[in-house]
py3Dmol code that shows the C-alpha trace and the ligand (Angstrom):
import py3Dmol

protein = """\
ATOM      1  CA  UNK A   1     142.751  65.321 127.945  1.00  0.00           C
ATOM      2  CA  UNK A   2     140.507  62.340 126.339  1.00  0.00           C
ATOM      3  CA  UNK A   3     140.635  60.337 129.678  1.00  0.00           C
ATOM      4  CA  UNK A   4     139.626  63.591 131.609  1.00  0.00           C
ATOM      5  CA  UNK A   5     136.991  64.161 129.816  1.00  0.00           C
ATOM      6  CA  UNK A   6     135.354  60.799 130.042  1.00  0.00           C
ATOM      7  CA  UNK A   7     135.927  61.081 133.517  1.00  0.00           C
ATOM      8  CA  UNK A   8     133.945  64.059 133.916  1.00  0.00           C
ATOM      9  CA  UNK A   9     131.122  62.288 131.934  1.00  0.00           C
ATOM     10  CA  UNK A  10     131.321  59.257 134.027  1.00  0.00           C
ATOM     11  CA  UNK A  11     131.030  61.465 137.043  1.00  0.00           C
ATOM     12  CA  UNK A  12     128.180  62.737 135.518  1.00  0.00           C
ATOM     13  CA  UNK A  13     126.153  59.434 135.772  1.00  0.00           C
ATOM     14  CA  UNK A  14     127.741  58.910 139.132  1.00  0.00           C
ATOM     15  CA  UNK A  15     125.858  61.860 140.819  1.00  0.00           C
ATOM     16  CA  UNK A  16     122.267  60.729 140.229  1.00  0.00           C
ATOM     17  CA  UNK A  17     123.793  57.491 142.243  1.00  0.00           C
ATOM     18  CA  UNK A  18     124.809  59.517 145.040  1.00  0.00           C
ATOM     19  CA  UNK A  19     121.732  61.385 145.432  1.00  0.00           C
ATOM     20  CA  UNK A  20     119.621  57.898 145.411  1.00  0.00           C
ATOM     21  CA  UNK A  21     121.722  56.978 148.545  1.00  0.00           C
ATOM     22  CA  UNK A  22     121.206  60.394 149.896  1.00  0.00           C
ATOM     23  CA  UNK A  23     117.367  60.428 149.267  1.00  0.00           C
ATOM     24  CA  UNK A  24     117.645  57.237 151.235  1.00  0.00           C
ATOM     25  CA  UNK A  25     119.621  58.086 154.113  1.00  0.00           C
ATOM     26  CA  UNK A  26     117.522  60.911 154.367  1.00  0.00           C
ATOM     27  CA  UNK A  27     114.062  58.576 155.134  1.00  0.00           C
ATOM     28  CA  UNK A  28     112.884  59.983 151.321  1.00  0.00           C
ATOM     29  CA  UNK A  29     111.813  56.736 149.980  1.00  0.00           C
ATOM     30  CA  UNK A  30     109.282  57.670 147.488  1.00  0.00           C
ATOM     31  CA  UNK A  31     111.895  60.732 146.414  1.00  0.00           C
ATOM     32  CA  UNK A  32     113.884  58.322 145.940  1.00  0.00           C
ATOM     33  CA  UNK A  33     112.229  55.818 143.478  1.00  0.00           C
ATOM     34  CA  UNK A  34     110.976  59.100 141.291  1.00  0.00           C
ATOM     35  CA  UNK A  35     115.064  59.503 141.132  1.00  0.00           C
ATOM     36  CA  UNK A  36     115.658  56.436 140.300  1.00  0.00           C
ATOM     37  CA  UNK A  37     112.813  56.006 137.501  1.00  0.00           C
ATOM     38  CA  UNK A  38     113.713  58.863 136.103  1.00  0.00           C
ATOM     39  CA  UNK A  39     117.627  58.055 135.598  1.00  0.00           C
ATOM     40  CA  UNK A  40     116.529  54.601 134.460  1.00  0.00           C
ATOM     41  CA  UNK A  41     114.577  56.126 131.804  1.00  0.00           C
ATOM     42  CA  UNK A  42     117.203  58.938 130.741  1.00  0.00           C
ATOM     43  CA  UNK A  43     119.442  55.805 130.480  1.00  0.00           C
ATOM     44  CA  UNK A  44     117.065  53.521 128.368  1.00  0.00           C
ATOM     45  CA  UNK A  45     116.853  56.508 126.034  1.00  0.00           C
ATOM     46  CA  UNK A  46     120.719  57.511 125.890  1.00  0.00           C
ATOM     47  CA  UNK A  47     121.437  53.620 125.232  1.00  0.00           C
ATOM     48  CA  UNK A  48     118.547  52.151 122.916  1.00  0.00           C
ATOM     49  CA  UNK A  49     117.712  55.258 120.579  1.00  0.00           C
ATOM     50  CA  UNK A  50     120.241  55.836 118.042  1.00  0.00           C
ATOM     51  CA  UNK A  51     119.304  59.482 117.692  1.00  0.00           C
ATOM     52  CA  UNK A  52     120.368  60.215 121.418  1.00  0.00           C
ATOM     53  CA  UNK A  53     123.472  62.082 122.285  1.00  0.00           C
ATOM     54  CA  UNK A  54     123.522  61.556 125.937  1.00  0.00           C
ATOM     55  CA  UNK A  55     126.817  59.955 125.682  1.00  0.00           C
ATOM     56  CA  UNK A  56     128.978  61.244 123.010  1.00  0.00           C
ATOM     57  CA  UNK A  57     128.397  63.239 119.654  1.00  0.00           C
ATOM     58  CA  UNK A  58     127.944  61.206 116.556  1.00  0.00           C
ATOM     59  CA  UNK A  59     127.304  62.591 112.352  1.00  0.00           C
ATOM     60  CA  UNK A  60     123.458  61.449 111.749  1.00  0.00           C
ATOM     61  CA  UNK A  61     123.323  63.334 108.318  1.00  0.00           C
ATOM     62  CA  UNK A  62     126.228  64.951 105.902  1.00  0.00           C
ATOM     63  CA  UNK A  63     127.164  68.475 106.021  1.00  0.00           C
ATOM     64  CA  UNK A  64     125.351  71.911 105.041  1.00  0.00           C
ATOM     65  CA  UNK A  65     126.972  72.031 101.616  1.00  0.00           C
ATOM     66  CA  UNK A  66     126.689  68.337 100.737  1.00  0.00           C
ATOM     67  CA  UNK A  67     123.060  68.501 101.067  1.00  0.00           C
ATOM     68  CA  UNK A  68     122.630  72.152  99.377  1.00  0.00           C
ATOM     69  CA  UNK A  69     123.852  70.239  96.150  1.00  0.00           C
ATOM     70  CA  UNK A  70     121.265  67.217  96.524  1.00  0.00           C
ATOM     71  CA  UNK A  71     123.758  64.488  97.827  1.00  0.00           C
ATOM     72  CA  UNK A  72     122.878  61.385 100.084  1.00  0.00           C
ATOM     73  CA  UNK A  73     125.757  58.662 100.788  1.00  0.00           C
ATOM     74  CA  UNK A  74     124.710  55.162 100.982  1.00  0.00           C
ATOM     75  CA  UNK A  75     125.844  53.063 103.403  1.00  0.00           C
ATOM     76  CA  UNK A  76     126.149  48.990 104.062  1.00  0.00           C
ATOM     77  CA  UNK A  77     125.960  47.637 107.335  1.00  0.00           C
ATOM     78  CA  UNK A  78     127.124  43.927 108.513  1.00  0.00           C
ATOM     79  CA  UNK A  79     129.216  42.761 105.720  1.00  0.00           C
ATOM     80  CA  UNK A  80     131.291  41.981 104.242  1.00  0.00           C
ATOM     81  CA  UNK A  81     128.875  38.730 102.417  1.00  0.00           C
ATOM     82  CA  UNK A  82     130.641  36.086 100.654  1.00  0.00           C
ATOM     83  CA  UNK A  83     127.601  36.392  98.138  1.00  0.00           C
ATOM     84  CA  UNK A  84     125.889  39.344  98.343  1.00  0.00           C
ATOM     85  CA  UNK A  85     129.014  42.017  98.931  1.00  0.00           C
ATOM     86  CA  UNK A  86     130.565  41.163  94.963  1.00  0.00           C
ATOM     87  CA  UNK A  87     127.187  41.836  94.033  1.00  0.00           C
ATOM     88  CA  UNK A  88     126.740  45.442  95.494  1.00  0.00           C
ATOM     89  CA  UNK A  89     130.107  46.212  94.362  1.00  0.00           C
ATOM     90  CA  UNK A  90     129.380  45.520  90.798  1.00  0.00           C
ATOM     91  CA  UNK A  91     125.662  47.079  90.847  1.00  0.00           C
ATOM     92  CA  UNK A  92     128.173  50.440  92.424  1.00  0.00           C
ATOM     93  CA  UNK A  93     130.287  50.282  90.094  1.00  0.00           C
ATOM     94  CA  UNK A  94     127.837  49.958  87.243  1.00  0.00           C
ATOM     95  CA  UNK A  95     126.117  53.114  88.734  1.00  0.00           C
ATOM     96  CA  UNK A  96     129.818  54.712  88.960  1.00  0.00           C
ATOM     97  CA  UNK A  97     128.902  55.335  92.707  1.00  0.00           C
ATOM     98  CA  UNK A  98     130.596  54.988  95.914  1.00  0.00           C
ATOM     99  CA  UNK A  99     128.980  53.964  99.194  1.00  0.00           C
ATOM    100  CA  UNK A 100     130.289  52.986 102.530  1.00  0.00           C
ATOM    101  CA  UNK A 101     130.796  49.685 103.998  1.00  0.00           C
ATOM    102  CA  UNK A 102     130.339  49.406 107.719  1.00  0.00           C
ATOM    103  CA  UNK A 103     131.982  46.286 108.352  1.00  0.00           C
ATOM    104  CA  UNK A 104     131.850  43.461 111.130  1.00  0.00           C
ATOM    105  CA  UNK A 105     135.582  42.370 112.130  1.00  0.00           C
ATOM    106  CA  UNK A 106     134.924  38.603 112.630  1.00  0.00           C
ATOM    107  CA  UNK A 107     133.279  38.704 108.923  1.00  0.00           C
ATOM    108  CA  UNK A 108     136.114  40.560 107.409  1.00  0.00           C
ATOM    109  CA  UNK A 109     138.746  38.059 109.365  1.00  0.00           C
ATOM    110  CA  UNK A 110     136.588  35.258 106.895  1.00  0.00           C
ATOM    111  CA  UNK A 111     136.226  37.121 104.035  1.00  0.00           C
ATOM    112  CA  UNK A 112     139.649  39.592 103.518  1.00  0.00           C
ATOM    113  CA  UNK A 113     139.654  39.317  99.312  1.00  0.00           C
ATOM    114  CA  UNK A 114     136.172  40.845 100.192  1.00  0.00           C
ATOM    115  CA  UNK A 115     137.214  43.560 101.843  1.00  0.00           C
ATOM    116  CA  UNK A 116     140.254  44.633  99.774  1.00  0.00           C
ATOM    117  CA  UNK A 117     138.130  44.505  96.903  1.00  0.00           C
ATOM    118  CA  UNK A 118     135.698  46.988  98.731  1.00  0.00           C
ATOM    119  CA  UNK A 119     138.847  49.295  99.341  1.00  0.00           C
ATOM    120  CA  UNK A 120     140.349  48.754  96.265  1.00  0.00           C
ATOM    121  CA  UNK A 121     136.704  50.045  94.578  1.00  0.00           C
ATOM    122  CA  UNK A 122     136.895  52.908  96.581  1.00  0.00           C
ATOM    123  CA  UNK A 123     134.360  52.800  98.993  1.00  0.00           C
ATOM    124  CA  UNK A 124     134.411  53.828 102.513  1.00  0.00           C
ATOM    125  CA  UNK A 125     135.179  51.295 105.182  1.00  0.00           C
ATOM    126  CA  UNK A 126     133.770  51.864 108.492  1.00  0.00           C
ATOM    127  CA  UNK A 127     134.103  50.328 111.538  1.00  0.00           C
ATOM    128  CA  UNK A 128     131.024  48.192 113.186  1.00  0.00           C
ATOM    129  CA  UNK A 129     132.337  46.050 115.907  1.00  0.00           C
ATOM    130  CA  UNK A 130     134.295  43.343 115.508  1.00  0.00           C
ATOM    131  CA  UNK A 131     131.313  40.143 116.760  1.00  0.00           C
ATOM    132  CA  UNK A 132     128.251  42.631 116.258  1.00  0.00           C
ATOM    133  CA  UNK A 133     126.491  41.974 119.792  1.00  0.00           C
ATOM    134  CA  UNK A 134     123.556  43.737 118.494  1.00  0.00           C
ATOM    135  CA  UNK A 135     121.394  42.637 121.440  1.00  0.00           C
ATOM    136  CA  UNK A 136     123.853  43.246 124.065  1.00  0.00           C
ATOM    137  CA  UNK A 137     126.131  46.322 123.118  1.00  0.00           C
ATOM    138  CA  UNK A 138     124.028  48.991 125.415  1.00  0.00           C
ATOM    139  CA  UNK A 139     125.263  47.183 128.179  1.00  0.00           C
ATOM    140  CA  UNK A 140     129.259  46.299 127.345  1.00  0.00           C
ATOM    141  CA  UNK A 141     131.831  47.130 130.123  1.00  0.00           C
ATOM    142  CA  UNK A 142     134.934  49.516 129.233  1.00  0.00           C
ATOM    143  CA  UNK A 143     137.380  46.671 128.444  1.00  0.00           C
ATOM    144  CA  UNK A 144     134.960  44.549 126.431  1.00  0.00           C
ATOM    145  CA  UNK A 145     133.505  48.301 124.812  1.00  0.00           C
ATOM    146  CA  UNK A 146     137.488  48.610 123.936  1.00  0.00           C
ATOM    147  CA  UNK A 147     138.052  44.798 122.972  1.00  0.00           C
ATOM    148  CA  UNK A 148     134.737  45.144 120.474  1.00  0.00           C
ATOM    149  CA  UNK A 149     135.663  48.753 118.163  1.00  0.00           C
ATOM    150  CA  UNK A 150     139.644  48.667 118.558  1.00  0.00           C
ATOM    151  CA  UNK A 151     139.344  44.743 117.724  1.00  0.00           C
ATOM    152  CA  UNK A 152     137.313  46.117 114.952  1.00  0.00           C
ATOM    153  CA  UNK A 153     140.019  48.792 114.263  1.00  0.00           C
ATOM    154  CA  UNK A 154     142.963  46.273 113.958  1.00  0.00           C
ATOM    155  CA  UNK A 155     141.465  43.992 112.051  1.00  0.00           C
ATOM    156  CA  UNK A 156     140.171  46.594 109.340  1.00  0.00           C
ATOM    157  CA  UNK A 157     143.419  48.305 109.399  1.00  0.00           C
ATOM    158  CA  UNK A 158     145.092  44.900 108.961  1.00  0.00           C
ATOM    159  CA  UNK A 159     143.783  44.001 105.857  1.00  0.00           C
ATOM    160  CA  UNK A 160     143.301  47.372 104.114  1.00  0.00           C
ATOM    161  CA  UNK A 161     146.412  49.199 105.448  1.00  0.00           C
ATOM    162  CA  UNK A 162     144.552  52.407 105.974  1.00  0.00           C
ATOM    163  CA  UNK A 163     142.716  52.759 109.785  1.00  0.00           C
ATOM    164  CA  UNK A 164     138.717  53.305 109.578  1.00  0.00           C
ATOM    165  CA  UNK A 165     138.023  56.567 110.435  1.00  0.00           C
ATOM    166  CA  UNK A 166     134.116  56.109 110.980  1.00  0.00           C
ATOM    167  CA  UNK A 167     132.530  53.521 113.449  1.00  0.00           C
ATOM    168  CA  UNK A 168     128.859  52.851 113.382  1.00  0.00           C
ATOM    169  CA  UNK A 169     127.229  51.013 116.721  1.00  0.00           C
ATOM    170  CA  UNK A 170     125.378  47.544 116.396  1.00  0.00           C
ATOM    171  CA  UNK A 171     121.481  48.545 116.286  1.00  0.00           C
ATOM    172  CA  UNK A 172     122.722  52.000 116.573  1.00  0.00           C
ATOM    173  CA  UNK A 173     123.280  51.555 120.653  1.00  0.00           C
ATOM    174  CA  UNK A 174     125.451  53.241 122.773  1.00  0.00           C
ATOM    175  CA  UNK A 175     126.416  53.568 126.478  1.00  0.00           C
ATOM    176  CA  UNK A 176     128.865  55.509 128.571  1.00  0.00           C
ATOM    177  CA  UNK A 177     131.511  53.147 127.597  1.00  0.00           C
ATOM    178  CA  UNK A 178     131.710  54.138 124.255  1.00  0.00           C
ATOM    179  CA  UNK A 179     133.292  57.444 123.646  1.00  0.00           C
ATOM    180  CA  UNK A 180     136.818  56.897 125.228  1.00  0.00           C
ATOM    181  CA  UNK A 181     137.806  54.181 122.603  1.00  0.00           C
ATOM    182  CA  UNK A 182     136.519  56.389 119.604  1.00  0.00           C
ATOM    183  CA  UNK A 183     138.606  59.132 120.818  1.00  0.00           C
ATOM    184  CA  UNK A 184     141.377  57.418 121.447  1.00  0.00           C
ATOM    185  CA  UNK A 185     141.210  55.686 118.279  1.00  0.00           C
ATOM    186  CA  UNK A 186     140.545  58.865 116.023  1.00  0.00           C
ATOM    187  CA  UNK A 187     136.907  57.412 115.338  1.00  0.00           C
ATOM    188  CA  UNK A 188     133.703  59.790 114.382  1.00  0.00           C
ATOM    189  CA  UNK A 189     130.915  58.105 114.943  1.00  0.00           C
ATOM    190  CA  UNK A 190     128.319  58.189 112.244  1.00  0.00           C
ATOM    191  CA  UNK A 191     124.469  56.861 112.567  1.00  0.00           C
ATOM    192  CA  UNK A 192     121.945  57.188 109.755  1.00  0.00           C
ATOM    193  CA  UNK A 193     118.604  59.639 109.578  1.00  0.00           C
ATOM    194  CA  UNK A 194     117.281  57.810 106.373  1.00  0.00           C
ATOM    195  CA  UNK A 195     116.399  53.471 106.782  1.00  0.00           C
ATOM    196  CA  UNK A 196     113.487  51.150 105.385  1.00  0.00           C
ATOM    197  CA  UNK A 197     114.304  48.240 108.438  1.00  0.00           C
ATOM    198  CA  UNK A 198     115.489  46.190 105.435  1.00  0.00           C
ATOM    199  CA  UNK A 199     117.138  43.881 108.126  1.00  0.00           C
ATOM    200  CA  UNK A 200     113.888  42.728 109.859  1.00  0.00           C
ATOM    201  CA  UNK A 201     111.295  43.369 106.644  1.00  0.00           C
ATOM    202  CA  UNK A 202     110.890  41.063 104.195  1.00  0.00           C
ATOM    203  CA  UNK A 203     108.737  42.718 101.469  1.00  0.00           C
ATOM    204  CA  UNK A 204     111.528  45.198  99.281  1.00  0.00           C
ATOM    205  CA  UNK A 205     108.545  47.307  98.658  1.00  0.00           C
ATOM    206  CA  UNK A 206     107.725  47.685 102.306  1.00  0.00           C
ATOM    207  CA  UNK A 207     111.574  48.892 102.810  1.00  0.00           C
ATOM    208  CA  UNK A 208     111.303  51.535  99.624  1.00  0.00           C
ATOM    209  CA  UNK A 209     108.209  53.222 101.162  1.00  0.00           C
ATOM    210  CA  UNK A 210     110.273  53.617 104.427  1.00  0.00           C
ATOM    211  CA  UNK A 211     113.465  54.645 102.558  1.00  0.00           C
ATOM    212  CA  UNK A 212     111.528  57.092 100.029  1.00  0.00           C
ATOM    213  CA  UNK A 213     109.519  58.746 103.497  1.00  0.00           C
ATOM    214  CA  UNK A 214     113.074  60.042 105.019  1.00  0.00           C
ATOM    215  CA  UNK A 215     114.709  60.305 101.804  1.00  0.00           C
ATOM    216  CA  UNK A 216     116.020  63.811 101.408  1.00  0.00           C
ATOM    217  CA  UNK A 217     119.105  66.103 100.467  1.00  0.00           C
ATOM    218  CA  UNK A 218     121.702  65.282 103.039  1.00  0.00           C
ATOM    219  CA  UNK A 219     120.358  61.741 104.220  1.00  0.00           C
ATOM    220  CA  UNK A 220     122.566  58.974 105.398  1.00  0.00           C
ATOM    221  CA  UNK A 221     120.664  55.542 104.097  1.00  0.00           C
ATOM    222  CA  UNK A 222     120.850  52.861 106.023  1.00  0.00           C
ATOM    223  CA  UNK A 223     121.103  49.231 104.015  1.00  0.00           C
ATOM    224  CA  UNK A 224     122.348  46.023 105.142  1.00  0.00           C
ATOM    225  CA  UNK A 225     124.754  43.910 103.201  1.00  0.00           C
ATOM    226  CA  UNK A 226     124.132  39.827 103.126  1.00  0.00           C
ATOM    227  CA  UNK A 227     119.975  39.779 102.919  1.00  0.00           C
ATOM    228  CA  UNK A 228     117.862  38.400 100.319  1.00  0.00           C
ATOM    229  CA  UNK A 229     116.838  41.646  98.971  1.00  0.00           C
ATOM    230  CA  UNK A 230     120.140  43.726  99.057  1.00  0.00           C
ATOM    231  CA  UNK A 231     121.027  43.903  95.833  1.00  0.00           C
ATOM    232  CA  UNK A 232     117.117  44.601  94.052  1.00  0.00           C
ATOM    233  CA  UNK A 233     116.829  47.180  96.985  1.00  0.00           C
ATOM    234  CA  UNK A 234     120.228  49.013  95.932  1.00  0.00           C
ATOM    235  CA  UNK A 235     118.570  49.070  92.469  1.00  0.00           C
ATOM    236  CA  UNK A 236     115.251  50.078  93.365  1.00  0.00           C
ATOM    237  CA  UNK A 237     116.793  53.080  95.594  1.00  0.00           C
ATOM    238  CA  UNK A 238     118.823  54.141  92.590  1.00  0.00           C
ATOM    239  CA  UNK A 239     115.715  54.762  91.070  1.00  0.00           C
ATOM    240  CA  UNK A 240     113.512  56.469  94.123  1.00  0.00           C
ATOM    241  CA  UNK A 241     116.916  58.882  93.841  1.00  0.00           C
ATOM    242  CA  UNK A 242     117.076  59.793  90.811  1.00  0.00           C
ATOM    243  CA  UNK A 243     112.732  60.563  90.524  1.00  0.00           C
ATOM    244  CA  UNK A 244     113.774  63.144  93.140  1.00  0.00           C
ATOM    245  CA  UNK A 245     116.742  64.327  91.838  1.00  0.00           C
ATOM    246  CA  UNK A 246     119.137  63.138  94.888  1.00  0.00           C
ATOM    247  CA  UNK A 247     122.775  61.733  93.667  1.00  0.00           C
ATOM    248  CA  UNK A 248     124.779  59.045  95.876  1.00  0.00           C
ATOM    249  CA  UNK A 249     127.975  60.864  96.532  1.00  0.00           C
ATOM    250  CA  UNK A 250     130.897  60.111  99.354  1.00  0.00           C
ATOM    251  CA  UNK A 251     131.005  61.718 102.638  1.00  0.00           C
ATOM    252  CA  UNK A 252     132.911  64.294 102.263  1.00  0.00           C
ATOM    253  CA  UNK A 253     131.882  66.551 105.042  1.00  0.00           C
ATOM    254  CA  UNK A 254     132.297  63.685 107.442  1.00  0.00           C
ATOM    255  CA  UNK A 255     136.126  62.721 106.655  1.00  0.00           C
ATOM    256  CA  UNK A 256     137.114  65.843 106.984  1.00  0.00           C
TER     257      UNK A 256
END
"""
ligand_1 = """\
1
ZN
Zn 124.771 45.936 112.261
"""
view = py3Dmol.view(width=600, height=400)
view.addModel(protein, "pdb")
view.setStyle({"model": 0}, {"cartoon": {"style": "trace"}})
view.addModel(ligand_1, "xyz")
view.setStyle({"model": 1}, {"stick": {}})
view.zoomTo()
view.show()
C-alpha cells in the first residue's frame, strides 16, 4: 500500500518530464523552457521551505486542544552535546518541564549516557538523521534518503530501547525521497512554526525577539542543542512564556 503510494507520487513528478520531451518533439521550444522553469521552481519550493507539503504531510504546530489550553512544546535540535545537553536537562528539570530532543545518530553513537539520560528524564526523542547533511539533504537519493532516517532509527532505538516515533529533516528540507522511509518506519514528521535562528545568530536577544514574534498557543519552538547560548536562551524563553501565559507541555496530540 506504502510503496504504491509513493509510486503514484513519483509518477507525479515524472509527468512534467514527459511533457518537457513532448513540448520538444513537438518544435515548442520556448513552451518548453516556461515548463521547465516552472517545475524547477515548484521543486526549489517543495525541497528548501520547510513549510511546503509538496512531498509528504508533516505536524508544524500541536493539536486544536493543546493549544485551546495555552501549551507550546519545546524542542532541541542537533544534540545530543557532551556539554551543553546535561545542562538543558537540568535547567528542564528544574522547570519540571519536558521538551523534545531531535537527535543526530552519529552524535548519539558518541554520546549514548547522553541520550539515556534524555530518555530516562522523560523527554521526547526524535529522529534527525543520522550525519545531519544539512546542506545536501534536498537532494539525497532513495537508498542514501533510507541509509540517513532508518540509520537514525536503529541507532536511537539501540540505545533507548523504544523506536522514535517523530523525525525532523536537517534545515527542515525535504524531497520526493523522503516519505517512503517514514512510512515504512512508523515516522510522523514534525517541523516547527515558532524559531529565533538561534543556530546562525549570535546575539540571545536577537533570537528572543524572533522567538517572542511567533510565539503563540500551539507553537512548536525551534532551539538547537550544543551553541553558546542554549542554555541562557532556554531560560530567557521560560520567561517570554510565562509573561504571556503559555506553559511548555509534551506533544500529546502528535504521539497519538
Ligand atoms: Zn539540525
Amino acid at each position: 500500500m506504502c510503496r504504491r503510494r509513493n509510486r503514484r507520487r513519483l509518477c507525479l513528478w515524472l509527468l512534467p518530464a514527459g511533457g518537457l520531451l513532448g513540448l520538444v518533439a513537438v518544435g515548442a521550444p520556448f513552451a518548453a523552457a516556461a515548463l521547465f522553469l516552472a517545475v524547477s521552481a515548484l521543486f526549489v519550493y517543495g525541497t528548501l521551505r520547510p513549510a511546503s507539503r509538496l512531498f509528504g504531510p508533516h505536524d508544524r504546530e500541536l493539536g486544536a486542544a493543546q493549544a485551546a489550553r495555552g501549551e507550546v512544546w519545546i524542542t532541541f535540535d542537533d544534540g545530543p552535546d557532551p556539554v551543553t545537553t546535561p545542562l538543558l536537562l537540568e535547567c528542564l528539570a528544574r522547570h519540571k518541564v519536558h521538551a523534545g530532543f531531535f537527535l543526530i545518530g552519529d552524535k548519539a553513537r558518541r554520546h549514548p549516557e547522553i541520550v539515556r539520560a534524555i530518555a530516562a528524564a522523560g523527554h521526547v526523542i526524535g529522529n534527525h538523521s543520522q550525519s545531519h547533511p544539512a546542506g545536501r539533504f534536498w537532494s539525497l537519493l532513495p537508498g542514501a534518503m533510507w541509509w540517513q532516517i532508518a540509520g537514525c532509527q536503529q541507532t536511537l532505538t539501540e540505545l533507548t530501547g523504544r523506536a522514535p516515533r517523530l523525525f525532523r529533516p536537517p534545515a527542515g528540507h525535504h524531497n520526493p525521497f523522503v516519505a517512503a522511509p517514514l512510512e515504512s518506519l512508523g515516522l510522523k514528521m514534525v517541523l516547527w512554526n515558532c524559531r529565533g535562528f538561534d543556530a546562525v545568530q549570535r546575539d540571545p536577544r536577537c533570537v528572543l525577539r524572533l522567538l517572542e514574534f511567533s510565539l503563540k498557543p500551539g507553537a512548536i519552538v525551534l532551539l538547537h542543542d550544543g551553541r553558546v547560548h542554549s542554555v541562557q536562551l532556554l531560560e530567557a524563553l521560560f520567561m517570554a512564556l510565562a509573561r504571556r501565559s503559555l506553559r511548555p507541555a509534551v506533544p500529546s496530540s502528535l504521539m497519538s
